[in-house]
TORDREN-879746 format. One record per residue (C-alpha): residue in three letters; x, y, z. Coordinates in steps of 0.001 Angstrom, whole numbers, plus 500000, padded with zeros to 6 digits. Last residue first. Layout:
ALAXYZ...
***
This chain:
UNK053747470458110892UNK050792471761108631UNK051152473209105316UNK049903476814105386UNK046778477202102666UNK044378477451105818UNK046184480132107309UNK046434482319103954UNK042628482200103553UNK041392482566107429UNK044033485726106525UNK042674486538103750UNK038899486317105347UNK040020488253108111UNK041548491288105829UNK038155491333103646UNK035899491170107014UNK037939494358108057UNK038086496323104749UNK034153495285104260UNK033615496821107729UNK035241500336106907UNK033376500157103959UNK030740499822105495UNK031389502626108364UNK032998505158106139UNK030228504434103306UNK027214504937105826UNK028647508036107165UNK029470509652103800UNK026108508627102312UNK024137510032105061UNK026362513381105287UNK025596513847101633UNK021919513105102033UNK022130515995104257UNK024047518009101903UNK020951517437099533UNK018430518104102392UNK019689521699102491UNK021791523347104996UNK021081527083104962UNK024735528479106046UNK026553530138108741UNK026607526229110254UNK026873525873113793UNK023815523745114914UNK023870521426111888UNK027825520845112037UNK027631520524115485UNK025158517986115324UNK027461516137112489UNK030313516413114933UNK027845515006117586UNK027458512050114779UNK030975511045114333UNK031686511215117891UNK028554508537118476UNK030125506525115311UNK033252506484117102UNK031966505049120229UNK029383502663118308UNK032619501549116696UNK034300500715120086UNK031160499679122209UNK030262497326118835UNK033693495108118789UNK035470494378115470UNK037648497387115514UNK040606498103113002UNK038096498894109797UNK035275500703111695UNK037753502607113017UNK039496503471110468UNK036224504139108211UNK035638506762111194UNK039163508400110715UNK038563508579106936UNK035220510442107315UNK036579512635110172UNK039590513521107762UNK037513514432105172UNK035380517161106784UNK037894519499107237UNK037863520193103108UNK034645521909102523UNK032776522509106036UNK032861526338105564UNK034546528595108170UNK032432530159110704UNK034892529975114035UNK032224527703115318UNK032099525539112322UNK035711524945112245UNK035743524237116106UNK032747521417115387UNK035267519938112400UNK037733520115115057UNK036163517981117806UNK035060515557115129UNK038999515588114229UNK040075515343117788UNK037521511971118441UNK038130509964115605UNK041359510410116079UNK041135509572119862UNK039381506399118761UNK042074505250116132UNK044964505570118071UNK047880504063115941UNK046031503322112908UNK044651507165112922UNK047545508229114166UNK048847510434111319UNK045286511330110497UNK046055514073112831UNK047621515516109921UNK044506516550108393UNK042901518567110856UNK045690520074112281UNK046232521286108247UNK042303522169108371UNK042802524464111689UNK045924525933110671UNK044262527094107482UNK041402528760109434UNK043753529800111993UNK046279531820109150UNK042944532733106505UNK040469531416104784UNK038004533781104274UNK034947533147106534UNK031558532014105536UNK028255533833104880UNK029739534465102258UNK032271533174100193UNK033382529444100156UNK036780529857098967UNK038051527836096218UNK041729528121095187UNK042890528760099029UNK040895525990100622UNK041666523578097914UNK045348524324098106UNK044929523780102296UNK043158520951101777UNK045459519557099210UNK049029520298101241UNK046858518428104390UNK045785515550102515UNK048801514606101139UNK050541514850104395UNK048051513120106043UNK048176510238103180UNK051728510115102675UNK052218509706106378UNK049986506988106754UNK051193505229103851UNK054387505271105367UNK053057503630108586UNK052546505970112101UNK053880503955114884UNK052699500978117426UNK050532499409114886UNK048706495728116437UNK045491495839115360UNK042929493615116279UNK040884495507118882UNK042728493261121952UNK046470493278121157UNK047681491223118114UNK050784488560118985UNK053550488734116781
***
C-alpha cells in the first residue's frame, strides 16, 4: 500500500484508538466527579462533563485527522477555561493529539501548525484561568509540551528506523 504525503496512511479510527478515547473519556469524567477543583472553579456539572467527554473522544481521529484534532481539542481546552472549569482532565487529550502529530508528520509547516494550536490553547489557558497560575504549573505545561513533541518524534524516527530495519533484512529478488 502506497503511504499518502505526511506518512500515514489510516483511513478509520484503529481499535486502540477507540479503547484509548473511550478509556479516556469514562476516566475523565470519574476523575472529574471524584475530585472537583473547588473554588474559584465550577462544579462539574451536565456541559462541563459534556465538554471533557467531547474532549476525549475526539481522540478518535487523532490518526485519522491529526491536525484538526489537534486543533478541536485546543479549541476546547480554551472553551473549558472560558466556561470556568478547571484544566484537570481536558488537558490530556491536547497533549496526546500533539504527540500524534508530531509522531505521523515529518514535515515542519505541519508540526509547527500543531505546535502553534498547542500554544494559543496554552494562551488561553493563561488568559482564562479563575485561578493564580504559578510557575510550577508553568513548568508543567513546559514539560508536557516538550514530552508530546519528543516523544512524538522519537515514536516517528523509532517506526522509520524499523522499517529501514525490516527492509534491509528482506532477501532481494
Amino acid at each position: 500500500m502506497r503511504t499518502p504525503p505526511g506518512g500515514f496512511r489510516r483511513t478509520r479510527p484503529t481499535r486502540a484508538d477507540r479503547w484509548l478515547a473511550g478509556a479516556l473519556a469514562v476516566g475523565s469524567v470519574v476523575a472529574s466527579v471524584l475530585a472537583a477543583a473547588g473554588p474559584p472553579y465550577r462544579e462539574p456539572d451536565l456541559p462541563g462533563l459534556a465538554l471533557i467527554t467531547v474532549a476525549a473522544l475526539t481522540l478518535l481521529w487523532r490518526q485519522v485527522f491529526p491536525l484538526p484534532v489537534v486543533g478541536v481539542v485546543s479549541a476546547l481546552l480554551v472553551v473549558n477555561e472560558a466556561a470556568g472549569y478547571a484544566v484537570t482532565v481536558v488537558q490530556w487529550p491536547a497533549w496526546i493529539a500533539l504527540f500524534t502529530c508530531f509522531s505521523v508528520y515529518r514535515d515542519w509547516p505541519r508540526r509547527l501548525v500543531a505546535a502553534v494550536a498547542a500554544g494559543l490553547a496554552v494562551v488561553g489557558y493563561l488568559v482564562l484561568d479563575r485561578g493564580q497560575v504559578s510557575l510550577l504549573e508553568l513548568s508543567g505545561i513546559t514539560m508536557c509540551f516538550l514530552i508530546a513533541t519528543i516523544g512524538g518524534d522519537a515514536a516517528l524516527s523509532r517506526r522509520a528506523y524499523a522499517a529501514a530495519a525490516e527492509a534491509r533484512a528482506r532477501p532481494v529478488p
